[in-house]
C-alpha positions in Angstrom: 0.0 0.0 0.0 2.7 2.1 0.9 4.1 2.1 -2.7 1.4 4.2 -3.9 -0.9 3.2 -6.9 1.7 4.4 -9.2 3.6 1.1 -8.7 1.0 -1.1 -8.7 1.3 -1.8 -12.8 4.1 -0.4 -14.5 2.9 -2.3 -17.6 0.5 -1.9 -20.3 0.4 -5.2 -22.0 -2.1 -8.1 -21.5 0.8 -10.7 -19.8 2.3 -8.6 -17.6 -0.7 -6.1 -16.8 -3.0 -9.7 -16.0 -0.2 -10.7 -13.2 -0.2 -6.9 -11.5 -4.1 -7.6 -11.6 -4.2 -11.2 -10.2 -1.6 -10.0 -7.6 -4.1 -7.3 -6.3 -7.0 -9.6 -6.2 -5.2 -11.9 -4.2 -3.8 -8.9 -1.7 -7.6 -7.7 -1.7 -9.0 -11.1 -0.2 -6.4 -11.0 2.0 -7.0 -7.7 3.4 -11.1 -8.5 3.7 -10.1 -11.5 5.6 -8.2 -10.3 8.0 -10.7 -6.7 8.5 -8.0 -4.2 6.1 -11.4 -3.3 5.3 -9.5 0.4 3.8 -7.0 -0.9 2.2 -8.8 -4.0 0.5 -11.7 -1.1 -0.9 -8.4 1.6 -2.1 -6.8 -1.8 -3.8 -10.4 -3.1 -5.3 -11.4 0.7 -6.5 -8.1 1.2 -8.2 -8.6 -2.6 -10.1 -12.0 -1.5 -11.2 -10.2 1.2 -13.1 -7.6 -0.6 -14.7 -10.0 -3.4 -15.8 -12.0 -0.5 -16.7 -9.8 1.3 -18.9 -9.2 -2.3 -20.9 -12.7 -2.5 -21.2 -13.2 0.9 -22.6 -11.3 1.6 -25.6 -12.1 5.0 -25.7 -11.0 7.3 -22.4 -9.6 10.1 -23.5 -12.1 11.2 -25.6 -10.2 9.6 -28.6 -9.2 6.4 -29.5 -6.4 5.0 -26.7 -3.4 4.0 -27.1 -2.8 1.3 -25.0 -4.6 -1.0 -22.9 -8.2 -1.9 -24.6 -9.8 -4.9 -26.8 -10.3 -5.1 -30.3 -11.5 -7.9 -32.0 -10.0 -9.4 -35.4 -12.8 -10.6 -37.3 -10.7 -12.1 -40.1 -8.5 -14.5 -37.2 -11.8 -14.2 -35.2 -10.2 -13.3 -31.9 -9.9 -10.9 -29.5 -6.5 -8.9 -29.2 -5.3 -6.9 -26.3 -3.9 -3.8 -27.2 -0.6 -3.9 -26.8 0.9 -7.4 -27.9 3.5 -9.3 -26.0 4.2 -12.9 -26.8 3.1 -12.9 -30.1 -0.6 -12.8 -28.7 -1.5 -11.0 -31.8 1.0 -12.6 -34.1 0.5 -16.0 -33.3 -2.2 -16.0 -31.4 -0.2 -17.3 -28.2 -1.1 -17.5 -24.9 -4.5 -15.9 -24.8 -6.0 -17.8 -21.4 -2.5 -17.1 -19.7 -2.8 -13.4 -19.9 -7.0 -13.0 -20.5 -7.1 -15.5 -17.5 -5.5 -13.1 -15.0 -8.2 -10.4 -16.2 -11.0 -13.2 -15.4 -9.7 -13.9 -12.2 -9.2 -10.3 -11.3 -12.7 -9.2 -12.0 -14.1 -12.1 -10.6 -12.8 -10.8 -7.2 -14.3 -7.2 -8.0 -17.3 -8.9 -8.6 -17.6 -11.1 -5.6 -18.1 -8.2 -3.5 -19.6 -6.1 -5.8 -21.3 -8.1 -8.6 -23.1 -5.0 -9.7 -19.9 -4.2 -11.7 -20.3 -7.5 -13.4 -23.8 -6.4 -14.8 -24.8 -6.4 -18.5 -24.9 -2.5 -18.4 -21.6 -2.2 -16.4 -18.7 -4.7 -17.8 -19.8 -8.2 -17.5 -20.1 -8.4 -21.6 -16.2 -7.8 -21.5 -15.5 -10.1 -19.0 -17.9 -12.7 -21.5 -16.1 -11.7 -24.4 -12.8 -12.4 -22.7 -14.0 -16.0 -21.7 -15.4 -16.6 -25.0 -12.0 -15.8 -26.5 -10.2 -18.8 -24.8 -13.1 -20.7 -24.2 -15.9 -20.3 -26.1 -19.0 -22.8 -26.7 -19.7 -24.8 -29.4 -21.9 -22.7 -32.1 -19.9 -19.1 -31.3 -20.2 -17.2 -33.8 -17.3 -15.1 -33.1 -15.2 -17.5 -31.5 -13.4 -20.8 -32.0 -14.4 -23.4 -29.7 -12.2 -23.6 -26.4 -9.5 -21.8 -28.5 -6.2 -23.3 -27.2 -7.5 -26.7 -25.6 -7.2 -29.5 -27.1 -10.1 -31.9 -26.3 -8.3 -35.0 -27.5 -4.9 -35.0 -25.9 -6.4 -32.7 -22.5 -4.6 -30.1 -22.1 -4.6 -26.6 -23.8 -1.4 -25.4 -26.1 -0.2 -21.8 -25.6 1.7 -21.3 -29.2 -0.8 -21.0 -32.1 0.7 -22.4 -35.1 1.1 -26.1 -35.4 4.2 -26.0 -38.4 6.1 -24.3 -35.5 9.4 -26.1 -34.6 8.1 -29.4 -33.1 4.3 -28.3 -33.7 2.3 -26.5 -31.0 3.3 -26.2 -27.6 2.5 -25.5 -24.0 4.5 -24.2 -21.4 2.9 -22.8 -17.7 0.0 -25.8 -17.0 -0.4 -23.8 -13.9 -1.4 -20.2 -16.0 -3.3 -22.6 -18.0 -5.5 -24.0 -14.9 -5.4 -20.5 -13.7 -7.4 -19.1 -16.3 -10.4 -22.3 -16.5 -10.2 -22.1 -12.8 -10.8 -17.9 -13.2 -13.6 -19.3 -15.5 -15.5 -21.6 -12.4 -15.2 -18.4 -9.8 -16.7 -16.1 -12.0 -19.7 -18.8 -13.1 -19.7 -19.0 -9.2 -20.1 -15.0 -8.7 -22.6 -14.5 -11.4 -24.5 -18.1 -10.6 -24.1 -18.8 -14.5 -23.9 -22.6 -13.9 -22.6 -23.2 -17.8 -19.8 -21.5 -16.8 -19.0 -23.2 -13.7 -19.6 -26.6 -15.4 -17.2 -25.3 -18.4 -14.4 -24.2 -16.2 -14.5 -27.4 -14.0 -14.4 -29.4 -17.2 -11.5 -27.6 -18.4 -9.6 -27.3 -14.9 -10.1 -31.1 -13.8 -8.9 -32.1 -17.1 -6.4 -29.9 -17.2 -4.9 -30.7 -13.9 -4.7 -34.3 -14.8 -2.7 -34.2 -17.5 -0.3 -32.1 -15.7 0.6 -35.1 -13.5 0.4 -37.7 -16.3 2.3 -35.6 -19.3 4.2 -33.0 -17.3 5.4 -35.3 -14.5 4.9 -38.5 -15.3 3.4 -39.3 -11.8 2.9 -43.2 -12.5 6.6 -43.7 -14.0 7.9 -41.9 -11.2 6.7 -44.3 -8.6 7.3 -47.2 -10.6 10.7 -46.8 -9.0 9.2 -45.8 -5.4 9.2 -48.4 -2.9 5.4 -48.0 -2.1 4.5 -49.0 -5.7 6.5 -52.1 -6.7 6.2 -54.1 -9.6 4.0 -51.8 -11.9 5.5 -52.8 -15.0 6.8 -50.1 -17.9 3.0 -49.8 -18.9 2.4 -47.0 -16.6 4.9 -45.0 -17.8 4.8 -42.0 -20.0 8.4 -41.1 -20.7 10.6 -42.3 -22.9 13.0 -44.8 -21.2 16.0 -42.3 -22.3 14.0 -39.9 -20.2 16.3 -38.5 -16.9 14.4 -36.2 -15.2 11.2 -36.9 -13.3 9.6 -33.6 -14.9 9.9 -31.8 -18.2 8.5 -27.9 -18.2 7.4 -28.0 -22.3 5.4 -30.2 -24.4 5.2 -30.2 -27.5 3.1 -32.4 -30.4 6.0 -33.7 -30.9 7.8 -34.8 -27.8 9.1 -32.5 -24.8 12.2 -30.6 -23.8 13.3 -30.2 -20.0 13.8 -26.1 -20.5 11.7 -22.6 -20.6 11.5 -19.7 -23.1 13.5 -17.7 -21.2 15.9 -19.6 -19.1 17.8 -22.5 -18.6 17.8 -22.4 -14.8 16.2 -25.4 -13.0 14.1 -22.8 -10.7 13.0 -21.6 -14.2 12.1 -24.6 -15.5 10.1 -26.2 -12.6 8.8 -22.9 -10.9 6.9 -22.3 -14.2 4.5 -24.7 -13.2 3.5 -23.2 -10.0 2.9 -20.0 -10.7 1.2 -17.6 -9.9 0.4 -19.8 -6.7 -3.5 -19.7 -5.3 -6.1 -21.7 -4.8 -7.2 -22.5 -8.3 -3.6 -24.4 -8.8 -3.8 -26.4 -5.6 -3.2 -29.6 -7.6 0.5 -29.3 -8.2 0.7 -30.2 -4.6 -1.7 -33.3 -4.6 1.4 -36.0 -3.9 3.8 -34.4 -1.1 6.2 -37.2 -1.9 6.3 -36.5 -5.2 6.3 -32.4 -4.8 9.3 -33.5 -2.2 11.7 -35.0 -5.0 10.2 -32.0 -7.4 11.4 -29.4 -4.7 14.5 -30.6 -4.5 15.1 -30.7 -8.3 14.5 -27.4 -8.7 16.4 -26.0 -6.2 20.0 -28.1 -7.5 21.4 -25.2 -8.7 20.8 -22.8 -5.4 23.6 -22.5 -3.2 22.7 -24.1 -0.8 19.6 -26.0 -2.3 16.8 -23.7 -0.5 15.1 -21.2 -1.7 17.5 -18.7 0.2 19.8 -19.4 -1.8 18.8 -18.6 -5.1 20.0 -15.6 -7.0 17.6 -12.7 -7.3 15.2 -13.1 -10.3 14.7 -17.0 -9.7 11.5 -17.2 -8.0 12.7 -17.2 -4.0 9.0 -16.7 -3.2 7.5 -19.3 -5.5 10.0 -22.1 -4.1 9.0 -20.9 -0.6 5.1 -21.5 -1.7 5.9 -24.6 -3.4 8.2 -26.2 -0.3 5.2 -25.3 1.9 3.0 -27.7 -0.1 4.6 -30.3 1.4 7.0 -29.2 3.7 5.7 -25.9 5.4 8.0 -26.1 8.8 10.9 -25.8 6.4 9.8 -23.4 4.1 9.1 -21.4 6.4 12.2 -21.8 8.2 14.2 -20.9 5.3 11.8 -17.8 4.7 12.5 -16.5 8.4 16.0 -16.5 7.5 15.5 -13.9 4.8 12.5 -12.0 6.5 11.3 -9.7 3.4 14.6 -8.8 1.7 14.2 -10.1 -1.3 12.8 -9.7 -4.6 9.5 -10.9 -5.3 8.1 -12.7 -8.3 6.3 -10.5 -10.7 2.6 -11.9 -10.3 3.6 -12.4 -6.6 3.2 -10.3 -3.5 4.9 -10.0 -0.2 1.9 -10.3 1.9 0.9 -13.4 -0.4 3.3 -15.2 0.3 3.4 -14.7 4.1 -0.1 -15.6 4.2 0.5 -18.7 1.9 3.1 -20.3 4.2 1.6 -19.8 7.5 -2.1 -21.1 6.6 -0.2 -24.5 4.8 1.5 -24.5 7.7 -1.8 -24.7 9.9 -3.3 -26.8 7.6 -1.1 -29.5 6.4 -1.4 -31.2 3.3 -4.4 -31.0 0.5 -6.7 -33.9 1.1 -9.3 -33.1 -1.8 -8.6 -33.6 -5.4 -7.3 -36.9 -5.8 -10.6 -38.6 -5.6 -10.1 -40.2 -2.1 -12.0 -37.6 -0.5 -14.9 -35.1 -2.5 -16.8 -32.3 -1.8 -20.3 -31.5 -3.9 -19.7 -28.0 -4.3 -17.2 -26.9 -6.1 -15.7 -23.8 -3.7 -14.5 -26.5 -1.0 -11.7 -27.8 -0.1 -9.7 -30.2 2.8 -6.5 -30.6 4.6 -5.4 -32.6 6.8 -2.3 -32.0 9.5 -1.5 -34.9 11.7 -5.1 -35.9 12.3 -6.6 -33.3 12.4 -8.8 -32.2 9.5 -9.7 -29.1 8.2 -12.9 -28.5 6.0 -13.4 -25.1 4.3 -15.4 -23.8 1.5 -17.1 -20.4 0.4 -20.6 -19.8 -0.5 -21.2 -17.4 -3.2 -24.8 -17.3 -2.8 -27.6 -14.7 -1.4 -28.6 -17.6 1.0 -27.2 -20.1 3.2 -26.0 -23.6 1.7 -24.8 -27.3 3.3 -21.5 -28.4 1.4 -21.4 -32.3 2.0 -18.2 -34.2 2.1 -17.9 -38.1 1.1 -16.4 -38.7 4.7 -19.8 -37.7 6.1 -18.7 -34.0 7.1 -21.2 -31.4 6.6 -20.1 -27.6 6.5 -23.2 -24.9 6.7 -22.0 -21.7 4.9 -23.8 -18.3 5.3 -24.1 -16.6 2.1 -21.0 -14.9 1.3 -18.7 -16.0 3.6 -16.5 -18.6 4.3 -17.3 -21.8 6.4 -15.1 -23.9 8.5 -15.2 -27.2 10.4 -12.0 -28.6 12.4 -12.4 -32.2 13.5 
């Protein structure tokens, strides 16, 4: 707060302008939760005016500049003034950075769903979804853009004579953006949308563990799952590493646009870290190995002691998926002198480490234990269990668990139940 709204996006690109936005939404529930009830309104009126001035392409009494929408009729697609990426070239990446905008707005609207009304900006926010995931029968839009029914996953670069065809990088921006798609169903009560997002999420999030990491070929080598035969693995047997960070339709590469560092290369699969991208810490024995990999070339394999642009914060939040005591440990030791992630906040990532620390391990989303409404979640540290959800609704709701738990939830809040 402190920095003044100034600081709060130097950018005026889609990419980079979607992480300042899903930073502050994240700061803003933060700041509700724990009664920053000033601060959270300063952070959410200053949001509605960037989405605003995307929304809104003219603001100045002429045409902008920057920062607004136009739509392509001839590639059918929406195109965020100005490009990065090749988002306009290519067409690359549109649920990464449209994603953040989704998710952004669908905290603006959760306390203020108003703003998401057909005379206010809800059609942008629609137009937005519809670009990376639109129906079947669009007329303006492709369906589902850049997912790929048939394989399960979406691809982030648009042209499939490219190298070794299409290819997709960040699984966790991916399952940011179809999980930005399930809130904002949630906040408007457009039950399509929900069922659309969860679709795209759940299916999305499994193939992260099967394609990205290989989860069945890496335990065929783990003592607790002997004998399970080469069947279950996805890798080629030349294969090395227990994790590659691009596929491609034609194989995979262990690497990253922009870097060649192993905190590069796995961190871009947990970022930015929040609820929707709880899944990359389903297995804490496998996100133990995963942590570790990533953190080889720090020097002194923590996140302390990795060099200022690789992500100190984002291997904090990861570690505390399955180790939180350590994590945090290694956090205390560097207090808040460091530099933070670009889609990541200070205040995040406090708030991150201490609640897995409270609450253990995930214990929802493997299929062992379910929930029937889809804002709800478990953990479980030692034996206790902790059961939490949030109802979006004007009226008060029961959220079952398979275990037999029941959770009532007041209309917009949150609900919890220790046991």
């Amino acid at each position: 707060m402190n920095e003044g709204e100034s600081r709060w996006n130097p950018y005026t690109d889609t990419y980079w302008s979607g992480k300042s936005y899903g930073k502050a939404a994240e700061v803003i529930a933060i700041a509700r939760s724990i009664g920053m009830d000033s601060e959270a309104l300063r952070l959410t009126n200053w949001l509605k005016s960037e989405l605003a001035d995307w929304f809104t392409a003219n603001t100045t009494g002429g045409l902008d500049i920057v920062k607004y929408f136009v739509y392509d009729e001839t590639w059918t697609t929406l195109l965020g003034v100005e490009e990065s990426f090749l988002a306009h070239q290519h067409l690359n990446d549109h649920h990464f950075h449209y994603g953040y905008f989704v998710r952004a707005a669908a905290e603006v609207c959760r306390t203020d769903k108003s703003w998401c009304s057909e005379s206010e900006y809800g059609p942008m926010v629609d137009l937005l979804i519809r670009d990376y995931a639109a129906s079947k029968g669009d007329e303006m839009f492709p369906y589902l853009r850049n997912f790929d029914p048939a394989n399960g996953f979406s691809w982030a670069s648009g042209s499939a004579n490219f190298a070794l065809g299409n290819n997709n990088e960040s699984t966790s921006e991916a399952a940011n953006a179809y999980g930005a798609i399930v809130l904002y169903g949630l906040v408007m009560g457009d039950q399509d949308l929900v069922d659309k997002g969860i679709y795209l999420h759940a299916s999305s999030a499994a193939t992260y563990w099967e394609y990205w990491n290989n989860l069945d070929g890496y335990r065929n080598t783990s003592p607790s799952y002997p004998n399970r035969g080469d069947s279950y693995d996805n890798f080629p047997t030349n294969y090395n590493q227990i994790t590659t960070s691009i596929i491609w339709g034609q194989g995979a590469s262990f690497s990253t646009w922009f870097s060649g560092a192993y905190a590069h290369i796995l961190g871009i699969q947990g970022l930015p870290l929040n609820p929707l991208v709880f899944h990359v810490g389903l297995h804490a024995d496998y996100m133990e190995a995963y942590v570790s990999l990533g953190l080889t070339e720090s020097s002194n394999r923590k996140p302390s002691g990795l060099i200022d642009g690789q992500w100190r914060d984002i291997w904090w939040n990861l570690w505390a998926m399955t180790d939180a005591d350590a994590a945090i440990s290694d956090y205390e030791s560097v207090g808040s002198n460091y530099l933070p992630e670009e889609g990541e906040s200070k205040a995040h990532t406090y708030h991150w480490l201490y609640n897995w620390q409270a609450l253990g391990h995930l214990a929802t989303g493997t299929g062992e234990l379910t929930a029937d409404h889809p804002a709800a979640v478990a953990f479980k540290n030692g034996s206790k269990m902790t059961y939490l959800a949030y109802n979006y609704d004007d009226t008060a709701i029961t959220v079952r668990f398979s275990d037999g738990s029941t959770l009532l939830v007041q209309p917009h809040s949150f609900g919890t139940l220790v046991k």
